[in-house]
C-alpha positions as CSV (number, residue, x, y, z in Angstrom):
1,X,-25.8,6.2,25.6
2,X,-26.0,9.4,25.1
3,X,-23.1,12.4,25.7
4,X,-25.1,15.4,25.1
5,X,-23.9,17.9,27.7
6,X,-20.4,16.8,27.1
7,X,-17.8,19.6,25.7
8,X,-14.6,18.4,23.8
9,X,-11.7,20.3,22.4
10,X,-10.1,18.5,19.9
11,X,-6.2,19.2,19.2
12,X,-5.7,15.8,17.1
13,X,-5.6,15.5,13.4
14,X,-5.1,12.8,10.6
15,X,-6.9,9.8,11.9
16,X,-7.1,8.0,15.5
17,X,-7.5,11.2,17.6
18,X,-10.8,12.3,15.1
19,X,-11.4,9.0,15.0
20,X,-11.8,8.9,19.1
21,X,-13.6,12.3,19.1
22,X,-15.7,11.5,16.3
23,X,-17.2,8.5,18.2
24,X,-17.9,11.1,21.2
25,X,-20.0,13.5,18.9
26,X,-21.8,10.4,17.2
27,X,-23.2,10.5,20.2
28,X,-23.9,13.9,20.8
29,X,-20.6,15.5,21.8
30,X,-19.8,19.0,21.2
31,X,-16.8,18.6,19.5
32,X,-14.8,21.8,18.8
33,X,-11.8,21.0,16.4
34,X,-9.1,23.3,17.2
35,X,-7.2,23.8,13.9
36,X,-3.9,25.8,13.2
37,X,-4.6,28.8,10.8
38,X,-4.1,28.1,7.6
39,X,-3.3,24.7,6.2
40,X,-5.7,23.2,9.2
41,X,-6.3,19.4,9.9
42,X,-3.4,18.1,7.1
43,X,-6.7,15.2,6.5
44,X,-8.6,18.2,4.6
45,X,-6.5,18.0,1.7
46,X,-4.9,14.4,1.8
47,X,-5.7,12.3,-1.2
48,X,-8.2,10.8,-2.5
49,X,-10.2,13.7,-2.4
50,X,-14.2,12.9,-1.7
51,X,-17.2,14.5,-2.6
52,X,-17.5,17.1,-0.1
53,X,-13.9,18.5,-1.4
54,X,-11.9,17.3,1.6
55,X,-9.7,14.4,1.6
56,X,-11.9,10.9,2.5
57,X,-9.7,10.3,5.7
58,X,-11.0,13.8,6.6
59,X,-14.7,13.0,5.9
60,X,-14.8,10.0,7.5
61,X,-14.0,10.8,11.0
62,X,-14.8,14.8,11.2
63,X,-18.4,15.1,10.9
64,X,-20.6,16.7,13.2
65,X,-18.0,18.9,14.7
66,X,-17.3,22.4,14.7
67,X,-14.0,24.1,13.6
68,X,-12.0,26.8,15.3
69,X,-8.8,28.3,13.6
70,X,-6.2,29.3,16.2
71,X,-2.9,29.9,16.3
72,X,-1.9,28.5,19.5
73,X,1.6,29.8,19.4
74,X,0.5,33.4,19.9
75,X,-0.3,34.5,23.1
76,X,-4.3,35.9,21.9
77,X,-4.8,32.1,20.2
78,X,-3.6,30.7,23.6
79,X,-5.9,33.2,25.6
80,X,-8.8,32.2,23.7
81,X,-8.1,28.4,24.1
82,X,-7.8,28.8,28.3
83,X,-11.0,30.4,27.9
84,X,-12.2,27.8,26.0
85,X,-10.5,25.1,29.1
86,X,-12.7,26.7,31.4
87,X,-15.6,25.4,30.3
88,X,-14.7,22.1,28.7
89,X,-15.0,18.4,29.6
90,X,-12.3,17.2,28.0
91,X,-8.9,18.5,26.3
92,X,-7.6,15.7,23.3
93,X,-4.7,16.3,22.4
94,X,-1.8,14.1,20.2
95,X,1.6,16.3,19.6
96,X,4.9,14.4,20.4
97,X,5.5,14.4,24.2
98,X,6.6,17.7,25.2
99,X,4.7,19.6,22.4
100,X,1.9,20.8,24.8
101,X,4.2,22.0,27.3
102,X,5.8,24.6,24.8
103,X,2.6,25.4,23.5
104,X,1.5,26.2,27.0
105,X,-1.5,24.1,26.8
106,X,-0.3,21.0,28.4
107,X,-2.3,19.4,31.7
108,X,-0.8,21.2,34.4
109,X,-1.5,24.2,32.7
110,X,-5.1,24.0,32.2
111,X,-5.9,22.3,35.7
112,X,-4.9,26.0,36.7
113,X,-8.2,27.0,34.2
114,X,-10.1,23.6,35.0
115,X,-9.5,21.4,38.2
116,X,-12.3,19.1,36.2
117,X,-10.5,18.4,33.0
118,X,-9.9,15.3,31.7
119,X,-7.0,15.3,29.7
120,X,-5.8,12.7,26.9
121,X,-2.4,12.4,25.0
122,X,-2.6,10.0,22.5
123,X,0.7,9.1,21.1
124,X,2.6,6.4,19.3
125,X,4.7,5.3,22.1
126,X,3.2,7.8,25.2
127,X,5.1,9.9,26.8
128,X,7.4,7.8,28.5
129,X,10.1,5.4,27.0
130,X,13.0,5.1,24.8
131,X,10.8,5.5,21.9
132,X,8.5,8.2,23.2
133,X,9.4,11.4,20.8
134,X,10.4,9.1,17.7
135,X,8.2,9.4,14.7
136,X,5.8,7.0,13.8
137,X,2.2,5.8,12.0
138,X,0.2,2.8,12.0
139,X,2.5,0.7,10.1
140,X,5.5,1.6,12.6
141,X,3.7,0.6,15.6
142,X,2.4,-3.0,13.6
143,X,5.4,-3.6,13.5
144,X,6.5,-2.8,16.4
145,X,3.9,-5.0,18.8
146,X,4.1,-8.3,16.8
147,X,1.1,-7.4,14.3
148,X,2.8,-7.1,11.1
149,X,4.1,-10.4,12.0
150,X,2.0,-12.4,12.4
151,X,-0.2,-10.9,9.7
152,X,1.3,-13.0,7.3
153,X,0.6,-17.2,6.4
154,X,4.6,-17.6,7.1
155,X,7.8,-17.1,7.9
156,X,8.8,-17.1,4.6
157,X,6.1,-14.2,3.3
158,X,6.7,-10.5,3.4
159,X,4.7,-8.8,6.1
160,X,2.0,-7.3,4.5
161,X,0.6,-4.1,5.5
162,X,-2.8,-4.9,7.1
163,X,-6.2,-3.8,4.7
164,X,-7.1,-1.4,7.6
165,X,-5.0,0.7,9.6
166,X,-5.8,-1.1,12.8
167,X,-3.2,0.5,15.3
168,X,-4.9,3.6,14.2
169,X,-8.1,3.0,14.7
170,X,-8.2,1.0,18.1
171,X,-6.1,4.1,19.2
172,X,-8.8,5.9,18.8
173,X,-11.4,3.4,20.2
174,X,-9.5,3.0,23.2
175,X,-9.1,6.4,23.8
176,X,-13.0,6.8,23.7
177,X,-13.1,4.4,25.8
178,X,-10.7,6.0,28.0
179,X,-12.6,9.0,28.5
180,X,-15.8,7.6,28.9
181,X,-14.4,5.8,32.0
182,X,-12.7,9.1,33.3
183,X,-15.6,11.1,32.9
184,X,-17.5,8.4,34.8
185,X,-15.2,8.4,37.5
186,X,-15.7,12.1,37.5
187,X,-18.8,12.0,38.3
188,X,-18.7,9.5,41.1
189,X,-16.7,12.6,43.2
190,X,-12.9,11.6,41.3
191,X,-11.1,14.5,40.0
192,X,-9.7,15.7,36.7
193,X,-6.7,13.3,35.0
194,X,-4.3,13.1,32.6
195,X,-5.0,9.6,30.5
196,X,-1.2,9.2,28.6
197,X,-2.3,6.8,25.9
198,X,0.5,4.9,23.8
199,X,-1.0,3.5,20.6
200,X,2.0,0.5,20.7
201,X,0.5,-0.4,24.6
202,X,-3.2,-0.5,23.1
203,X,-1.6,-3.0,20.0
204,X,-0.2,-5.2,22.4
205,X,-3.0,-5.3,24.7
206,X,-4.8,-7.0,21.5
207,X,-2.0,-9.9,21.6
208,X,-3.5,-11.3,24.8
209,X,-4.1,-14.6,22.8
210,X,-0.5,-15.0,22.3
211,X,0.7,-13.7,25.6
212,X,0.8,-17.3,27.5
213,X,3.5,-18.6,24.9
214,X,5.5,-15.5,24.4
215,X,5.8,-14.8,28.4
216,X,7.0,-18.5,28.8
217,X,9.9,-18.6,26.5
218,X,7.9,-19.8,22.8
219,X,7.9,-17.4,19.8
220,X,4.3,-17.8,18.1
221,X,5.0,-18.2,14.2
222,X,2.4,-17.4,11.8
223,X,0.9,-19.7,10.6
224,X,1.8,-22.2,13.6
225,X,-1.1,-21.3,15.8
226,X,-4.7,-21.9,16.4
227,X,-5.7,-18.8,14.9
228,X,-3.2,-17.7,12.4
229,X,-3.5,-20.9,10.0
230,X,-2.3,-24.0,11.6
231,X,-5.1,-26.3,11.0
232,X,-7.1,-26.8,8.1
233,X,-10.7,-25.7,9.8
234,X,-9.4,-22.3,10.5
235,X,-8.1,-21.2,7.1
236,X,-8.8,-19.3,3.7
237,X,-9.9,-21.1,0.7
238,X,-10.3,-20.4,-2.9
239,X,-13.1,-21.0,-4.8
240,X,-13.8,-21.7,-8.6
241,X,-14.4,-18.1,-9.5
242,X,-11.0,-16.5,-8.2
243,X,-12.8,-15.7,-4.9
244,X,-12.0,-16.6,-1.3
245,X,-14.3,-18.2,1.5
246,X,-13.0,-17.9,5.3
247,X,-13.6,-21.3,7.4
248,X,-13.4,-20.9,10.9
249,X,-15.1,-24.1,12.3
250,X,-13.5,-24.5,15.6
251,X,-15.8,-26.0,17.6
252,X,-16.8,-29.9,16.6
253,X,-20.1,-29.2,15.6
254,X,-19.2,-26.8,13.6
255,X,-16.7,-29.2,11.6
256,X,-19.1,-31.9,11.3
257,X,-21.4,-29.8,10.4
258,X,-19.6,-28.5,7.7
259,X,-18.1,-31.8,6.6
260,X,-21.6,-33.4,6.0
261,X,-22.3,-30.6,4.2
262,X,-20.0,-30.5,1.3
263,X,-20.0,-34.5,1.4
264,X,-16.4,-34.8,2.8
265,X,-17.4,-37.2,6.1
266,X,-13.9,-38.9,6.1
267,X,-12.4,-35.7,7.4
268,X,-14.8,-35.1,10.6
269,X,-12.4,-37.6,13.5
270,X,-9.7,-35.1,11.8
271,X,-10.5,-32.2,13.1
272,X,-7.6,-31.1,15.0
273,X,-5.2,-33.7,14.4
274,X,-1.4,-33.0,15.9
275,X,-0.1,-34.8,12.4
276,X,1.3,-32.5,10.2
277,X,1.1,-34.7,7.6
278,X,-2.9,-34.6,8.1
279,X,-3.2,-31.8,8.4
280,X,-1.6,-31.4,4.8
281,X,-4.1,-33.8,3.7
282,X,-7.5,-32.3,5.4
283,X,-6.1,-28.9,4.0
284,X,-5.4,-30.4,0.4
285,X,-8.7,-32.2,0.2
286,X,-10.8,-29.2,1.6
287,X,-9.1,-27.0,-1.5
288,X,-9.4,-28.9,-4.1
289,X,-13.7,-29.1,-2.4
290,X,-14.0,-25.8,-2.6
291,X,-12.6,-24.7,-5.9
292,X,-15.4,-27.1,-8.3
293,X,-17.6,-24.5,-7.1
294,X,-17.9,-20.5,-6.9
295,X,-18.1,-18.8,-3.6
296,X,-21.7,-17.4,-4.7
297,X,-22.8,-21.1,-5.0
298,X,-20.9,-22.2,-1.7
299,X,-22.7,-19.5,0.2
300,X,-25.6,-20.8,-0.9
301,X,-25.2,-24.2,-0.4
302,X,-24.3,-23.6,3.4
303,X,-26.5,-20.4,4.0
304,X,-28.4,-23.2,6.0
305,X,-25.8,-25.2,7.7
306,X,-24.7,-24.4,11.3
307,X,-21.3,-23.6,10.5
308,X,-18.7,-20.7,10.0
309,X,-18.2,-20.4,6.8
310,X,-18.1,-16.9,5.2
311,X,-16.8,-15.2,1.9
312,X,-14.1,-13.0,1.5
313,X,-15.6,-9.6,0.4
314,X,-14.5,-6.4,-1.1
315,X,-15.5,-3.1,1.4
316,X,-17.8,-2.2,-1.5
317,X,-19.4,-5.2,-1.3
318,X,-19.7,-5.3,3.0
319,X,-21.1,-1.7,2.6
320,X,-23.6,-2.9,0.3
321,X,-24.3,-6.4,2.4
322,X,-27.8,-7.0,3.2
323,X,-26.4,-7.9,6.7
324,X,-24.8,-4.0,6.8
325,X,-28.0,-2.5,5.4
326,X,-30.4,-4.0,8.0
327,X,-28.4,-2.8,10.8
328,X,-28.2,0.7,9.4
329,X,-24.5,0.6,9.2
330,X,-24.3,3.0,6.2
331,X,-26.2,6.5,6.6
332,X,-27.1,8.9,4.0
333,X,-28.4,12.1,3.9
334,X,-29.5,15.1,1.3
335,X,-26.7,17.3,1.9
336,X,-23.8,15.2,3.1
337,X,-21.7,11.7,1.4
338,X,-23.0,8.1,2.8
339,X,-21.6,7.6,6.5
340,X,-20.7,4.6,8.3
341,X,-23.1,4.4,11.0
342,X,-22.3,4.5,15.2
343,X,-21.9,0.6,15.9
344,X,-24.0,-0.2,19.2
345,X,-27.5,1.9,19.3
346,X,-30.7,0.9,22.1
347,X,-33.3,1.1,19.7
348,X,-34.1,1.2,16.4
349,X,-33.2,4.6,15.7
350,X,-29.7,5.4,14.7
351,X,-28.8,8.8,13.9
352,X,-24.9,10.1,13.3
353,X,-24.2,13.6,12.5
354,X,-23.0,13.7,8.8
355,X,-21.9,18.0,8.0
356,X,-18.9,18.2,8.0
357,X,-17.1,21.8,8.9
358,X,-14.9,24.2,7.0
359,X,-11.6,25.3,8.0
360,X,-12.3,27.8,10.5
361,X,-16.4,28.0,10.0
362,X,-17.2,28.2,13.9
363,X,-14.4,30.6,15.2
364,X,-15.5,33.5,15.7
365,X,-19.5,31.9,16.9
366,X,-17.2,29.4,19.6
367,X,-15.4,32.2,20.8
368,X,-18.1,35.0,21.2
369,X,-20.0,32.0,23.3
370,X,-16.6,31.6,25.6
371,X,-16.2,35.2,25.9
372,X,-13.6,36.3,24.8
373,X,-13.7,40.1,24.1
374,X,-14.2,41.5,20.9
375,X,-10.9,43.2,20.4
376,X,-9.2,39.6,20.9
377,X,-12.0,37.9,18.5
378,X,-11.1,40.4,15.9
379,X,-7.1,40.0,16.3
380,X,-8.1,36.2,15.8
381,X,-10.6,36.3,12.9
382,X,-8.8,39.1,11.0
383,X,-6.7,36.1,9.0
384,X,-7.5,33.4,10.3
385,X,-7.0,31.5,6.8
386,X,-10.5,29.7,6.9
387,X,-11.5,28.5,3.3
């Protein structure tokens, strides 16, 4: 699992296109941010503003990467970045379709530098489509692919924006993922490739559970379905302390289980009944259950019990879980902010890189290594507006 030989230039900013190449140099990438001169990656100074004097979007998904100021609407920054082509794996890119090809840095420009590249657009709606050079973010595209909609308990409640930005970052999964296959198939005697990567296709790809009733004519409603709310063992309850447990006892085991448990065995042969009306009554009994006691004391009281039962915590809280803790899913070191640690690892040891780079700190070191001359390297460097 390891991508130590493998060279990235990264043309994204904001948040799924880091997010993708930050994934890459968690496991040992070299990932060389290519940032306009100046301002740079608009994350560095988006509030809130974390410890490290960047903006927390910007630490989160930048470390470990090294930064290169170029203008690549002047013919010496564009130079420098063929250069830079030459000798790269892969090109990231995610400027509205059409952006590249002015900037002359778009695929069939760089296979004339690298027959080998593999090159990713990521987009909001790719590069194809009536919606391909609109505007967008994550909330667009949610609501776009059905998300926002059925994020919600019913018809009757306002979408609400989801706690994460997911359209965001399963962009950016996907588009690791993407890559990883590419470069695979690269190496089994395939050629370079253009992956065009629409972050409203990867959304919809995640309603696959809803698929079967859409394509044949119904219109799942939240709160109407199997995993959105409709029955009474897959739901959120409060407790007596104002806080929330999540029961997702599907299976019949699971139900029983749980229904011995908090001394509620009428309820077991009701499991998934098709009666509204008991439904309304397993539902009603289950809340008024769990609010006599506080979700610390429920947690307790089923820690033991082979069911799904869970609480509903705050991100604080999840960071500081003992479950998070023992699989080294927070990483600190002496000279960086806590990190959220790579999620699959062979062995015990997990390391992620945690430094991250100043606008501009690795220019002139990137470039010397490429080649480019010196003359060019000093029209570069001269202002190159690093901070």
């Amino acid at each position: 699992m390891r991508l130590d030989d493998l060279f990235v230039l990264d043309c994204s900013r904001l948040l799924p296109g880091p997010y993708a190449t930050q994934l890459l140099a968690d496991l040992g990438a070299t990932v060389v941010k290519i940032e306009e001169p100046g301002r740079g990656d608009y994350a560095r100074s988006m509030e809130p503003i974390g410890e490290s004097g960047f903006g927390e979007i910007f630490e989160a998904v930048n470390r470990g990467k090294q930064s290169v100021a170029l203008d690549l609407s002047d013919d010496a920054g564009r130079e420098a970045f063929y250069e830079l082509a030459e000798a790269a794996d892969v090109v990231f890119e995610t400027f509205r379709p059409g952006v590249a090809e002015r900037l002359g840095i778009d695929y069939e420009t760089l296979t004339e530098y690298n027959e080998e590249l593999v090159y990713v657009s990521l987009s909001g709606y790719g590069q194809t489509g009536p919606n391909a050079d609109r505007a967008g973010h994550d909330l667009n595209y949610a609501g776009l692919t059905g998300l926002l909609d059925m994020t919600r308990p019913d018809e009757d409640s306002k979408p609400a924006i989801p706690g994460y930005p997911m359209v965001d970052m399963a962009s950016g999964l996907f588009a690791a993922f993407g890559i990883v296959s590419a470069l695979l198939s690269r190496e089994r005697g395939a050629s370079g490739t253009h992956l065009d990567i629409a972050m409203t296709d990867v959304m919809l790809s995640f309603a696959q559970v809803f698929a079967g009733s859409a394509f044949g004519g119904e219109t799942p409603r939240p709160g109407e379905t199997l995993l959105t709310g409709e029955f009474p063992c897959y739901d959120v309850y409060r407790t007596g302390d104002g806080r929330y447990l999540t029961v997702a006892a599907l299976e019949p085991k699971f139900w029983t289980a749980l229904c011995t448990a908090i001394d509620r065995p009428e309820l077991i042969d009701e499991h998934l009944s098709d009666d509204p009306a008991v439904r309304a009554a397993v539902r009603d009994t289950l809340r008024d259950t769990f609010e006599e006691r506080t979700m610390a004391d429920w947690l307790a009281e089923l820690d033991d019990v082979d069911t799904a039962v869970g609480g509903v915590h705050t991100v604080t809280e999840a960071f500081d879980h003992e479950q998070a803790r023992e699989r080294g899913m927070v990483v600190s070191s002496d000279d960086a902010p806590p990190r959220i640690g790579f999620p699959a690892f062979e062995s015990d040891e997990r390391s992620v890189p945690t430094r991250l780079p100043n606008h501009g700190e690795h220019t002139e070191s990137v470039l010397r290594e490429a080649g480019v001359s010196a003359e060019t390297l000093a029209r570069l460097t001269g202002d190159d507006g690093e901070n």
